[in-house]
Residue, then its C-alpha position, 0 to 999 in steps of 0.5 A: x719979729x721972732x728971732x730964729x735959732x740956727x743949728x749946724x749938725x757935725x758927723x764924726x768918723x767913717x763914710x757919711x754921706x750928704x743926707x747923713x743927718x735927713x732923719x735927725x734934722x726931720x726929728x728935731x724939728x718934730x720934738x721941737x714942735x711937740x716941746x714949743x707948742x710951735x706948728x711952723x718951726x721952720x720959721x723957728x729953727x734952721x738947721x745946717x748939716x756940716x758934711x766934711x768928710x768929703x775932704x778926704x773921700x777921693x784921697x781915700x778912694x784913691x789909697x784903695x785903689x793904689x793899695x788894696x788890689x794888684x799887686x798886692x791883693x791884701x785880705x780882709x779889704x772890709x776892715x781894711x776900709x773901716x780903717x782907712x775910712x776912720x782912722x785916716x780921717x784923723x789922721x789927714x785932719x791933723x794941723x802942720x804948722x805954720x797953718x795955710x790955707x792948702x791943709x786939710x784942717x782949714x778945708x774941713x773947718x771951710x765946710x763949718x763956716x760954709x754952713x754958718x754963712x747959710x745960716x746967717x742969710x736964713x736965721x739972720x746974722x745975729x741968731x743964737x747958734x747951737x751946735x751938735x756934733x758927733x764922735x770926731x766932729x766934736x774935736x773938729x768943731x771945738x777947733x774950729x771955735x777954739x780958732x775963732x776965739x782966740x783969733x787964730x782964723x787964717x780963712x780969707x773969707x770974711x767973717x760978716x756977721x757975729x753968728x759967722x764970727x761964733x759971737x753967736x754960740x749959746x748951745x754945744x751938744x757932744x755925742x760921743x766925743x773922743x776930745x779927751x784923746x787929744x788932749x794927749x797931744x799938749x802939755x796943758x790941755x786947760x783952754x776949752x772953747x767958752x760956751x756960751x761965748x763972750x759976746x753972747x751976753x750982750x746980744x741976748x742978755x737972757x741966753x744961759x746956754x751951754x755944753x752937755x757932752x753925752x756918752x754911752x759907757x759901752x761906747x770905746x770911742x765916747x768920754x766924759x769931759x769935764x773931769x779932763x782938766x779944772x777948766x773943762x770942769x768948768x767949762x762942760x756943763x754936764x757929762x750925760x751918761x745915756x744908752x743909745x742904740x738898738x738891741x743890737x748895739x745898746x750893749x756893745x761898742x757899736x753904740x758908737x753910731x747911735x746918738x743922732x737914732x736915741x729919742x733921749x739923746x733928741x729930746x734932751x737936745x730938743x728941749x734944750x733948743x727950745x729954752x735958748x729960743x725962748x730965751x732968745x724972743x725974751x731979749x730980742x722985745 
């Protein structure tokens, strides 16, 4: 039987919708095809979007409209909103310590294991994992396996399956990750999530896997990372300098939104889906 890839596709800042990655999961599966030869790849891969923006949506609607009109009719209310929208994400994801059940940094990680737990009933709960992530969702899902790996889940829902315990996780693709910020907030920023996990090895002996971090260089929001710390050096298989975006934004800083848009960006991702599922099939006989 042919053991099927699971994907989990996380946003990054700013308003998303559900739909947010409709377009890019419809090429994923497009590229998927033309690079594997497979005609059905829904029985090949499956993909899960991570919309964890709706976390905040009605704490941030409720700031306008308690702030941004009467009494105080403040200006400029569309850059008002880039700002609440982008940097209030941040802001209201920040773990307190001790951690609980009740923050906002496990109610936006629940949306990740939510995913991974669809993922397990449809690709089968030992499928290799591979996970793209834009912008913020980067930081987001790195916690959320930093968490898994060292232990530290504080979620009541159990963890069923390796693919549900991230024991699964072969691939990890960052598009214009702003990690390197955080690491400004330790002392030491030397603990980066191990990619492809510990326990992959066993389950798929032949799974090289990986982590490819892509950035624009027009892009203020995207950095390099393997040269943050020795041991993302290590851990970062590859920075990948790429141009992404279209006339009107592959030169400027609003190439920000165009990962999930660049065919490179796809067919890089693409490619390297279809080698851990060969891969995969090759353990699995």
């Amino acid at each position: 039987m042919t053991q099927k890839l699971a994907v989990i596709v996380i946003h990054g800042l700013g308003r998303q919708k559900p739909d947010f990655a409709k377009d890019f999961i419809t090429n994923l599966h497009e590229g998927f095809r033309k690079v594997s030869g497979e005609e059905h790849t829904e029985s090949r891969l499956v993909i899960q979007p991570v919309h964890w923006a709706k976390v905040f949506q009605d704490g941030e609607k409720l700031l306008e409209k308690n702030l941004f009109y009467e009494p105080y009719h403040l200006r400029y209310l569309d850059l008002r909103r880039i700002v609440v929208h982008y940097l209030a994400d941040a802001v209201a994801y920040q773990p307190l310590l001790p951690l609980d059940e009740e923050q906002n940094y496990t109610a936006v990680h629940r949306t990740i294991f939510d995913a991974l737990q669809v993922l397990a009933q449809e690709a089968g709960p030992n499928a290799p994992l591979c996970v793209i992530s834009h912008s913020l969702g980067t930081v987001v899902a790195s916690n959320f396996f930093y968490d898994l790996q060292s232990g530290r889940v504080i979620a009541n829902a159990g963890f069923d399956s390796a693919l549900e315990r991230g024991d699964t996780l072969s691939l990890f693709y960052s598009c214009g990750t702003t990690l390197p910020l955080w690491s400004l907030r330790y002392h030491d920023f030397d603990q980066p999530i191990r990619v492809p996990s510990q326990q992959v090895s066993s389950l798929y002996p032949n799974i090289k896997g990986g982590w490819i971090n892509f950035f624009d260089k027009d892009d203020i929001l995207a950095y390099p990372l393997r040269k943050v710390h020795p041991e993302y050096e290590k851990a970062v298989t590859e920075d990948r300098d790429v141009n992404v975006g279209d006339i009107r934004t592959n030169w400027n800083p609003f190439s920000h939104s165009g990962y999930f848009k660049s065919d490179e960006v796809t067919m890089a991702i693409v490619k390297g889906m279809v080698k851990v599922w060969k891969e995969a099939n090759q353990s699995s006989r």
